[in-house]
N, CA, C and O atoms as a GROMACS GRO file, in nm:
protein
  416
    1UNK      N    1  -0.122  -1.726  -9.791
    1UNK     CA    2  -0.022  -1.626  -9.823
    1UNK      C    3   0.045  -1.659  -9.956
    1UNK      O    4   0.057  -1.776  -9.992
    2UNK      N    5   0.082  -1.569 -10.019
    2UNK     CA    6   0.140  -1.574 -10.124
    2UNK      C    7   0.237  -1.546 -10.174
    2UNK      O    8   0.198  -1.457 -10.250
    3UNK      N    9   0.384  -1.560 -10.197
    3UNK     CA   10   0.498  -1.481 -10.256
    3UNK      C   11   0.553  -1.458 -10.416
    3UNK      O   12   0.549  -1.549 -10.500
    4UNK      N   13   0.594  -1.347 -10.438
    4UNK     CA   14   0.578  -1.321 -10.545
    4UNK      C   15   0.726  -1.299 -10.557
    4UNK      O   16   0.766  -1.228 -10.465
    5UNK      N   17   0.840  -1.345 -10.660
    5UNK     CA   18   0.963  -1.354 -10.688
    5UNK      C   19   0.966  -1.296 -10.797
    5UNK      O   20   0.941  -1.362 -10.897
    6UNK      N   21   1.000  -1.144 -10.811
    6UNK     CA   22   1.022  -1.070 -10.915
    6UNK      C   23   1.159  -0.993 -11.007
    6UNK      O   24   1.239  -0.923 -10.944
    7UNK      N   25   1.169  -1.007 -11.113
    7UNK     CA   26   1.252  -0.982 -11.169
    7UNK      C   27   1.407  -1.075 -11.158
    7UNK      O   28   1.519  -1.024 -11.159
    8UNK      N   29   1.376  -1.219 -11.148
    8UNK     CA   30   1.474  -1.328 -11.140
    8UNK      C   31   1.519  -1.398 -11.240
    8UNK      O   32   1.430  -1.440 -11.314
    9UNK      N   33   1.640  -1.428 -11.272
    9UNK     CA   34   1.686  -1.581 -11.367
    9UNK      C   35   1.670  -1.691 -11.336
    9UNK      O   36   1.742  -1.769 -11.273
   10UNK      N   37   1.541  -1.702 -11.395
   10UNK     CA   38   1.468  -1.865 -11.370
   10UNK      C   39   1.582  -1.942 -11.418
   10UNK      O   40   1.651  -1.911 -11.515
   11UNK      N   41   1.598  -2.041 -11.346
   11UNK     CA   42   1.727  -2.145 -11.412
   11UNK      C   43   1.668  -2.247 -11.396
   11UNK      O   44   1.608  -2.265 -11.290
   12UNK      N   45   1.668  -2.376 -11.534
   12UNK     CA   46   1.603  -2.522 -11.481
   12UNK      C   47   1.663  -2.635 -11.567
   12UNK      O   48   1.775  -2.632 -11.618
   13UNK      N   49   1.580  -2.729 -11.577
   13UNK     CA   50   1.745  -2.801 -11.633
   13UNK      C   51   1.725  -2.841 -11.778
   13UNK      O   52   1.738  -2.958 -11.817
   14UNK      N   53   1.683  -2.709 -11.880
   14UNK     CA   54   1.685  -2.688 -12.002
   14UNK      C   55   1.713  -2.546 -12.033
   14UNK      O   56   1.758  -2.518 -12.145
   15UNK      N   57   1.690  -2.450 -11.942
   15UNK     CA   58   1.651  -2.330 -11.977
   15UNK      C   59   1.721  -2.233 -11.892
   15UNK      O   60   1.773  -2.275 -11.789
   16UNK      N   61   1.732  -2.073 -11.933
   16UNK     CA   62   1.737  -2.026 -11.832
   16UNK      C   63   1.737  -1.818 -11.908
   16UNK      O   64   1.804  -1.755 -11.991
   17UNK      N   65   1.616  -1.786 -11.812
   17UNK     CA   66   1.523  -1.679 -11.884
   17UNK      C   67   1.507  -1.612 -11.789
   17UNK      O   68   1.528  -1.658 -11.677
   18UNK      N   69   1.468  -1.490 -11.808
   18UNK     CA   70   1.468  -1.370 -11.689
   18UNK      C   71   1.268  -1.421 -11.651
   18UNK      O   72   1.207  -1.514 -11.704
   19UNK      N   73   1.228  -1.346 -11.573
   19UNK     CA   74   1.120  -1.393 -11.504
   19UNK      C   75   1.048  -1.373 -11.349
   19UNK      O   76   1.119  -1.376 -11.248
   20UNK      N   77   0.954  -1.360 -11.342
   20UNK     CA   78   0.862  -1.347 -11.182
   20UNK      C   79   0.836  -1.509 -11.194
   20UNK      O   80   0.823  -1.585 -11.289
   21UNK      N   81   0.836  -1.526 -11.048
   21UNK     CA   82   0.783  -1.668 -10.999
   21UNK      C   83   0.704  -1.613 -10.908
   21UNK      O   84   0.744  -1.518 -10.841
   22UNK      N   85   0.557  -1.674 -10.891
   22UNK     CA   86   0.438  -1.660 -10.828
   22UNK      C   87   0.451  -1.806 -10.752
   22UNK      O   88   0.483  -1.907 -10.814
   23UNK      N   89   0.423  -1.805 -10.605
   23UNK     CA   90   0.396  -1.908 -10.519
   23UNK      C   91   0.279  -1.865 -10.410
   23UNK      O   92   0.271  -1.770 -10.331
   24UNK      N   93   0.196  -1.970 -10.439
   24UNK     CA   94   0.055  -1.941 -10.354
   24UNK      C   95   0.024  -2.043 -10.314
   24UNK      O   96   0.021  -2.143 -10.386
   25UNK      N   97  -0.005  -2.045 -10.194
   25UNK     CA   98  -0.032  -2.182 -10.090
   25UNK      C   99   0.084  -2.254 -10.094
   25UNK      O  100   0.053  -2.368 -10.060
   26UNK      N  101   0.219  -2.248 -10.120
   26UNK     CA  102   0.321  -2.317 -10.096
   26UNK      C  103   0.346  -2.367 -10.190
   26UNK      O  104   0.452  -2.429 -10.198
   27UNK      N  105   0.256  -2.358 -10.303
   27UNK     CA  106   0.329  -2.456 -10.498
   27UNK      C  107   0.312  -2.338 -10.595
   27UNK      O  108   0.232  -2.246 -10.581
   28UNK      N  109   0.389  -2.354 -10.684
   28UNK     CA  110   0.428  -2.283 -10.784
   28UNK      C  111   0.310  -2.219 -10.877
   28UNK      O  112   0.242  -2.312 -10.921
   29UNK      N  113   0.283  -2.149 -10.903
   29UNK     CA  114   0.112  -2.101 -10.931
   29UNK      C  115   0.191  -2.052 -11.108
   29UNK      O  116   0.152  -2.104 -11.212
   30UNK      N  117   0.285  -1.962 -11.102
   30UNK     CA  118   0.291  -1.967 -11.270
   30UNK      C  119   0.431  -1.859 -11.222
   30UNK      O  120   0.460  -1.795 -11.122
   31UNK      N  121   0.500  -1.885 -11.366
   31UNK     CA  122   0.592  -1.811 -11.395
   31UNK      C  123   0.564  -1.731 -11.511
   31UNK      O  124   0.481  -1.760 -11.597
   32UNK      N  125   0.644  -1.618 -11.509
   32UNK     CA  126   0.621  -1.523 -11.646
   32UNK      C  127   0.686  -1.416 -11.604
   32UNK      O  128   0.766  -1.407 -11.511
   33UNK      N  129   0.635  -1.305 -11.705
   33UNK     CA  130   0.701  -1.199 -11.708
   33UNK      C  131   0.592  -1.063 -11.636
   33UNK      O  132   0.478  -1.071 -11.682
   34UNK      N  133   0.608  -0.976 -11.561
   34UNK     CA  134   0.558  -0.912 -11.556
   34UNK      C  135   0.453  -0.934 -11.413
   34UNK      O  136   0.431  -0.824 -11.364
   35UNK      N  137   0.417  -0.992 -11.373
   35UNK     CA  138   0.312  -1.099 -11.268
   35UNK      C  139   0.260  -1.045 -11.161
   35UNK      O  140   0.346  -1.000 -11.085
   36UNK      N  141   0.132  -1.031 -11.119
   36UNK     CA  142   0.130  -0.969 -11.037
   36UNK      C  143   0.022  -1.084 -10.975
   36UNK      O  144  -0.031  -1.169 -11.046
   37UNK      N  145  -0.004  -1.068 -10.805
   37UNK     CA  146  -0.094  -1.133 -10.747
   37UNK      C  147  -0.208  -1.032 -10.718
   37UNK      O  148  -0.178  -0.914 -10.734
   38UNK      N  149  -0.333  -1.060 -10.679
   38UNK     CA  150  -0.416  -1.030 -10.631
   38UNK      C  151  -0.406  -1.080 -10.459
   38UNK      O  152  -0.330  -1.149 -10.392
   39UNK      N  153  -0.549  -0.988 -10.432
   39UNK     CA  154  -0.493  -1.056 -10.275
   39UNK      C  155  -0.409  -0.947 -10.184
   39UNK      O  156  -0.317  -0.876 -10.225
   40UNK      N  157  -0.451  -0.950 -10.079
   40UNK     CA  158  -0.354  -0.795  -9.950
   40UNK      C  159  -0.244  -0.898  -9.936
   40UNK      O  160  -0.140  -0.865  -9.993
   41UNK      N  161  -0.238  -1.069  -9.846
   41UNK     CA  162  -0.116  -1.103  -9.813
   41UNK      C  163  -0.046  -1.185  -9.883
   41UNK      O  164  -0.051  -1.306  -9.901
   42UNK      N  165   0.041  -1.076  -9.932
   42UNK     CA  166   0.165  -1.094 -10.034
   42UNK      C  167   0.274  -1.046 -10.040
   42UNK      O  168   0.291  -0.926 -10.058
   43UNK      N  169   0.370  -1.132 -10.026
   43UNK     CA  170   0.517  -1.091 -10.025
   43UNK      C  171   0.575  -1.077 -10.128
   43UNK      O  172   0.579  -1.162 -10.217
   44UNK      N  173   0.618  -0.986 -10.130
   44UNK     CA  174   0.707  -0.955 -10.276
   44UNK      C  175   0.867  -0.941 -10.239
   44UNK      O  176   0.906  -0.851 -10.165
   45UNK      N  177   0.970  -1.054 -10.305
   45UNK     CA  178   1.098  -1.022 -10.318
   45UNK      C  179   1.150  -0.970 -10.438
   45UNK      O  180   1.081  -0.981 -10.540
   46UNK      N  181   1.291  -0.900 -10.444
   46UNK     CA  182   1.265  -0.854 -10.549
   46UNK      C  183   1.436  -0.936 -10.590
   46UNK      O  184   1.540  -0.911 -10.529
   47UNK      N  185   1.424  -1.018 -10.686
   47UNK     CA  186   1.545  -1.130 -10.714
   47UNK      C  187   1.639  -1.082 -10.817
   47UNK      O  188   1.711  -1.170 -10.863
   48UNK      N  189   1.660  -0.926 -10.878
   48UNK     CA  190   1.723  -0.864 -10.986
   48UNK      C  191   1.904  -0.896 -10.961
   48UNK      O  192   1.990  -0.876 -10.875
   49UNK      N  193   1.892  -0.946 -11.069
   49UNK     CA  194   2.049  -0.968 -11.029
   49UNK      C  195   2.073  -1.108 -10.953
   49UNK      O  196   2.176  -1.129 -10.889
   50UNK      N  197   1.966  -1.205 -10.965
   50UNK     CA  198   2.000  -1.346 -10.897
   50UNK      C  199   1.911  -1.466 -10.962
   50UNK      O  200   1.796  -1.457 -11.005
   51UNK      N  201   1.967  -1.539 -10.960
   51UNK     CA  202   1.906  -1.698 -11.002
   51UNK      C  203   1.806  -1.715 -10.919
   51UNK      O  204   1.821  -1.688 -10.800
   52UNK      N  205   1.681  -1.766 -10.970
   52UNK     CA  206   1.612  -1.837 -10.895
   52UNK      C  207   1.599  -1.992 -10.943
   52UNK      O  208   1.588  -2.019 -11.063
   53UNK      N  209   1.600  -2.088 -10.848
   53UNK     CA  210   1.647  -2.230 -10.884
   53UNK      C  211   1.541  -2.315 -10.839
   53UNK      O  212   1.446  -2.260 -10.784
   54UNK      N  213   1.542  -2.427 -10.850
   54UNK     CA  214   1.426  -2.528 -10.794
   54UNK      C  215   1.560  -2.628 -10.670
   54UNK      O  216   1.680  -2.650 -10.689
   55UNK      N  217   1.488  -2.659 -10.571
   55UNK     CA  218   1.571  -2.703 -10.469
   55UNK      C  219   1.688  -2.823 -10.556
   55UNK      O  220   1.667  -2.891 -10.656
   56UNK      N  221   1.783  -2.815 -10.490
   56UNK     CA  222   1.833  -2.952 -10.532
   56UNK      C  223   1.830  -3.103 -10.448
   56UNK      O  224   1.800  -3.136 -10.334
   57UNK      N  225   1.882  -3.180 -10.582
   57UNK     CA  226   1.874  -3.316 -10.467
   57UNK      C  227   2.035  -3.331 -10.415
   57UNK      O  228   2.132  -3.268 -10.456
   58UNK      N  229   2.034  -3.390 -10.357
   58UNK     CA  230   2.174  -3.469 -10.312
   58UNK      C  231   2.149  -3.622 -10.325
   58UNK      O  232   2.076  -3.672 -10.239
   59UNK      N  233   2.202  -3.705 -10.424
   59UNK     CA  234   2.141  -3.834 -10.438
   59UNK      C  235   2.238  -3.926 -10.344
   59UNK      O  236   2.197  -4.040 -10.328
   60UNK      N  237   2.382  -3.887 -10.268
   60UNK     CA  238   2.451  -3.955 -10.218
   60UNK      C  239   2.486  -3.891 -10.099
   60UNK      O  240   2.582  -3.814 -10.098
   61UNK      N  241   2.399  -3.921  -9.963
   61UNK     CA  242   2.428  -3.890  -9.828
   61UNK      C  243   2.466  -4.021  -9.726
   61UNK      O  244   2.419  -4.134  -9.739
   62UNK      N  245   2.509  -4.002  -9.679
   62UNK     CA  246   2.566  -4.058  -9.514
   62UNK      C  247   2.487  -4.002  -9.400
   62UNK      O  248   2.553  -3.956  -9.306
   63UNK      N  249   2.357  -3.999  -9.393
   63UNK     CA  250   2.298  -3.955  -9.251
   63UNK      C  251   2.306  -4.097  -9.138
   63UNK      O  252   2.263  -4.206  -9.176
   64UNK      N  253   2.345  -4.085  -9.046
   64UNK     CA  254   2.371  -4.210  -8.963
   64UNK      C  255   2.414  -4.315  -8.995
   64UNK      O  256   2.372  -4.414  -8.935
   65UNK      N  257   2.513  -4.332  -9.100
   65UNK     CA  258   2.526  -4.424  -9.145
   65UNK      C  259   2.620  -4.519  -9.077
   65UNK      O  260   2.734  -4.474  -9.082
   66UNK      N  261   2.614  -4.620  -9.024
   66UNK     CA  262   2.729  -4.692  -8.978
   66UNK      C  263   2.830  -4.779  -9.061
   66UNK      O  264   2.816  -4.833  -9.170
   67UNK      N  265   2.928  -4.775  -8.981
   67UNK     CA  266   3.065  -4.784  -9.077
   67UNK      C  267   3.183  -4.824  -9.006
   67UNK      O  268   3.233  -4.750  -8.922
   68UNK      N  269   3.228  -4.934  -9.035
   68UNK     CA  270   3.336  -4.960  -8.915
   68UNK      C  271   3.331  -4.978  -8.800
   68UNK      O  272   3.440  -5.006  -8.751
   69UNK      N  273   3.214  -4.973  -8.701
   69UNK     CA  274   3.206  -4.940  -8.586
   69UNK      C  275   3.169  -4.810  -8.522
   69UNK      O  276   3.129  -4.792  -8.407
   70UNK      N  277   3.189  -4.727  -8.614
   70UNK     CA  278   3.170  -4.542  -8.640
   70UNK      C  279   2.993  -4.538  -8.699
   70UNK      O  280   2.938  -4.614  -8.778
   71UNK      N  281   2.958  -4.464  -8.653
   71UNK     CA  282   2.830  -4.385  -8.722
   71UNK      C  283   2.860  -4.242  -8.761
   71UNK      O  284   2.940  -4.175  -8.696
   72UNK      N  285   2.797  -4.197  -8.866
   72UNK     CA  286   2.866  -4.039  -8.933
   72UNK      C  287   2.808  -3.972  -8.842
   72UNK      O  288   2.722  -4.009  -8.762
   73UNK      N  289   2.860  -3.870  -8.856
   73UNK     CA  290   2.823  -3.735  -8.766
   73UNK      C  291   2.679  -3.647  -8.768
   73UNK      O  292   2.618  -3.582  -8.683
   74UNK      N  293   2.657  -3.677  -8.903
   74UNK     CA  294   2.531  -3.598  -8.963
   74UNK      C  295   2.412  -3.728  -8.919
   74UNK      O  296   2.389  -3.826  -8.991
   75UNK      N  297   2.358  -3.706  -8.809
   75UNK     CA  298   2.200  -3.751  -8.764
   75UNK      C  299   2.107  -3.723  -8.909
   75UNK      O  300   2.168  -3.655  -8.992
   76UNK      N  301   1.986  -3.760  -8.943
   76UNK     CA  302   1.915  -3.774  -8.994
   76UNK      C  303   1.828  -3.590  -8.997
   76UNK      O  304   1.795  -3.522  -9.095
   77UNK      N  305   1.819  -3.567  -8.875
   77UNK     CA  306   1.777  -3.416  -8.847
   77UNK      C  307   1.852  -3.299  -8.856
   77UNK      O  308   1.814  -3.187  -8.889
   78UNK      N  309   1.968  -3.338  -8.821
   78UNK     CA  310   2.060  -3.229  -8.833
   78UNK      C  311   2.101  -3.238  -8.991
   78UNK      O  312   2.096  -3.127  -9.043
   79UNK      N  313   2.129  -3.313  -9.055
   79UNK     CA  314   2.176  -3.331  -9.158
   79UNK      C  315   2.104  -3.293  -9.245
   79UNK      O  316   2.162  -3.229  -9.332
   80UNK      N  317   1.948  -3.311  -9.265
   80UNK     CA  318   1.871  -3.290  -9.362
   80UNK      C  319   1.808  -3.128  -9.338
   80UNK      O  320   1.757  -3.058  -9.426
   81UNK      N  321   1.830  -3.083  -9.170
   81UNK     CA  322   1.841  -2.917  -9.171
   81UNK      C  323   1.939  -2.875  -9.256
   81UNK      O  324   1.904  -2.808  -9.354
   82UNK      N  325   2.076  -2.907  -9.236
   82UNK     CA  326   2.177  -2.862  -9.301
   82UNK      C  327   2.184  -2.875  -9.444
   82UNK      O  328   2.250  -2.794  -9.509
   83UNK      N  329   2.132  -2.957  -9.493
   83UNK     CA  330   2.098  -2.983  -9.672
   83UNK      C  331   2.004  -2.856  -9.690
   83UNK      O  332   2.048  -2.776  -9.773
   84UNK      N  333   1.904  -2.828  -9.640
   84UNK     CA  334   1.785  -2.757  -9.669
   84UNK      C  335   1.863  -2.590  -9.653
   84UNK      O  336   1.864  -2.499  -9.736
   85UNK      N  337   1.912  -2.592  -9.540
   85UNK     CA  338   1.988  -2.434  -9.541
   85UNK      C  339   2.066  -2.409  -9.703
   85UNK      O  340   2.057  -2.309  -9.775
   86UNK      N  341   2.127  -2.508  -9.722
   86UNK     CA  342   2.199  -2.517  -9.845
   86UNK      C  343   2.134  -2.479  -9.979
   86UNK      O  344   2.186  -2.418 -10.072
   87UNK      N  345   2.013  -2.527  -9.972
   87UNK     CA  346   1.861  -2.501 -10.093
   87UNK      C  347   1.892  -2.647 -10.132
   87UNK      O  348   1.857  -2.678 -10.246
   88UNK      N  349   1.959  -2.754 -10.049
   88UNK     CA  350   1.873  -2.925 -10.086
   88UNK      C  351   1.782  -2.967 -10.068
   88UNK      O  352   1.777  -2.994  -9.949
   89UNK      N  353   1.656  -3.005 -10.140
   89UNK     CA  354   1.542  -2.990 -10.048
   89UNK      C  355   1.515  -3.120 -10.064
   89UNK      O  356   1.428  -3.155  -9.985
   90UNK      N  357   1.577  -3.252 -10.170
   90UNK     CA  358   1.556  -3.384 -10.149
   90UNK      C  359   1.740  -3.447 -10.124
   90UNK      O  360   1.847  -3.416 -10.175
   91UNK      N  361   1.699  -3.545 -10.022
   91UNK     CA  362   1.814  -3.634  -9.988
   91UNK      C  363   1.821  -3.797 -10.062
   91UNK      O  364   1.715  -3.858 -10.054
   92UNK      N  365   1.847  -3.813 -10.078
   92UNK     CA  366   1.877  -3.980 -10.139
   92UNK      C  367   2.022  -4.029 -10.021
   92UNK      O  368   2.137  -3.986 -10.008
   93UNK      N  369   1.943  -4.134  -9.953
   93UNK     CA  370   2.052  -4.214  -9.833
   93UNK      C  371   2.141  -4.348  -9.902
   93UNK      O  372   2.111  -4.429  -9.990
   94UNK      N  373   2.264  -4.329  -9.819
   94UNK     CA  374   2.343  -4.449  -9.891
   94UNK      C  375   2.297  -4.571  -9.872
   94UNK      O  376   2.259  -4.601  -9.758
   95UNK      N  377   2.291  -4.681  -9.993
   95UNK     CA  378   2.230  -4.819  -9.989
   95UNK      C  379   2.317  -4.861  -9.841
   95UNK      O  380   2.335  -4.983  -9.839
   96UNK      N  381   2.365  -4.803  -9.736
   96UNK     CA  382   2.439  -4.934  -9.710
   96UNK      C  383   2.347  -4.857  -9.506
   96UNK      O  384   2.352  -4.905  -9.392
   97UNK      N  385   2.292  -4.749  -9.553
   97UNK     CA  386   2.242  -4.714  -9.434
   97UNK      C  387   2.172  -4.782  -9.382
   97UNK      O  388   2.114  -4.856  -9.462
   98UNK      N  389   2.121  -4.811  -9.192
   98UNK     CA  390   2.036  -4.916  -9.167
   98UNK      C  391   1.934  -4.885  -9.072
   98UNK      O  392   1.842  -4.949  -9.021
   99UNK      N  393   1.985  -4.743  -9.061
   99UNK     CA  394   1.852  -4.696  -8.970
   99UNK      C  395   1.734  -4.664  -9.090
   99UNK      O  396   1.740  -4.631  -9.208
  100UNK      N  397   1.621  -4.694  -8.990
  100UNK     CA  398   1.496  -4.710  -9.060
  100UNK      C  399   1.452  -4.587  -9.136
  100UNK      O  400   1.399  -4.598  -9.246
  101UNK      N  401   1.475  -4.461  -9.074
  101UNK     CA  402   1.442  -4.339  -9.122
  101UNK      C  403   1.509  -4.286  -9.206
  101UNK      O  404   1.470  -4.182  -9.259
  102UNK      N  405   1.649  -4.356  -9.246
  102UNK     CA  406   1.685  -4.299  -9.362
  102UNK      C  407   1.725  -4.379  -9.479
  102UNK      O  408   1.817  -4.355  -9.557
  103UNK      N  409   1.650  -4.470  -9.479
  103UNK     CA  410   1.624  -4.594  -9.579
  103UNK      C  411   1.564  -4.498  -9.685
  103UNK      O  412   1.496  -4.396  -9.670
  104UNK      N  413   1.608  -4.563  -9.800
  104UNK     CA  414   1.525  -4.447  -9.920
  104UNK      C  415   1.518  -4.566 -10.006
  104UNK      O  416   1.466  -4.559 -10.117
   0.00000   0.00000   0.00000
């Protein structure tokens, strides 16, 4: 499947230009102007009037982190759902975390 992001403000971290974003098989296939896919299954949004962005990171999280006797609230799963709803799509865990899964 393929989605096609049309008529958007590509924003990145030099630039920022009106534009279609083409995504096929899940990675970025090309940006430009004008773009069309080939192919029946294809989604087309139409982004006029909005930024389109590349996920962000969060380089300073607390997922389980213990602390005092306290562990944070944000689990490893819930937390990194809740980044992703946000459009975070990479986490960076605090040096001081000690569960194994969110060692970075």
């Amino acid at each position: 499947m393929s989605i096609l992001i049309k008529n958007g403000t590509v924003v990145n971290e030099d630039a920022m230009f009106k534009a279609d974003v083409l995504i096929t098989d899940g990675k970025i296939a090309s940006v430009g102007e004008n773009l069309t896919a080939g192919g029946g299954n294809i989604q087309v949004l139409d982004a006029t009037d909005r930024f389109v962005i590349p996920g962000g990171i969060d380089p300073h999280t607390h997922l389980q982190m213990p602390f005092m006797g306290q562990v944070a609230a944000d689990d490893f799963y819930n937390g990194t759902r809740a980044a992703v709803a946000g459009g975070t799509t990479m986490v960076r865990c605090s040096a001081f975390s000690l569960d194994e899964r969110t060692q970075c």
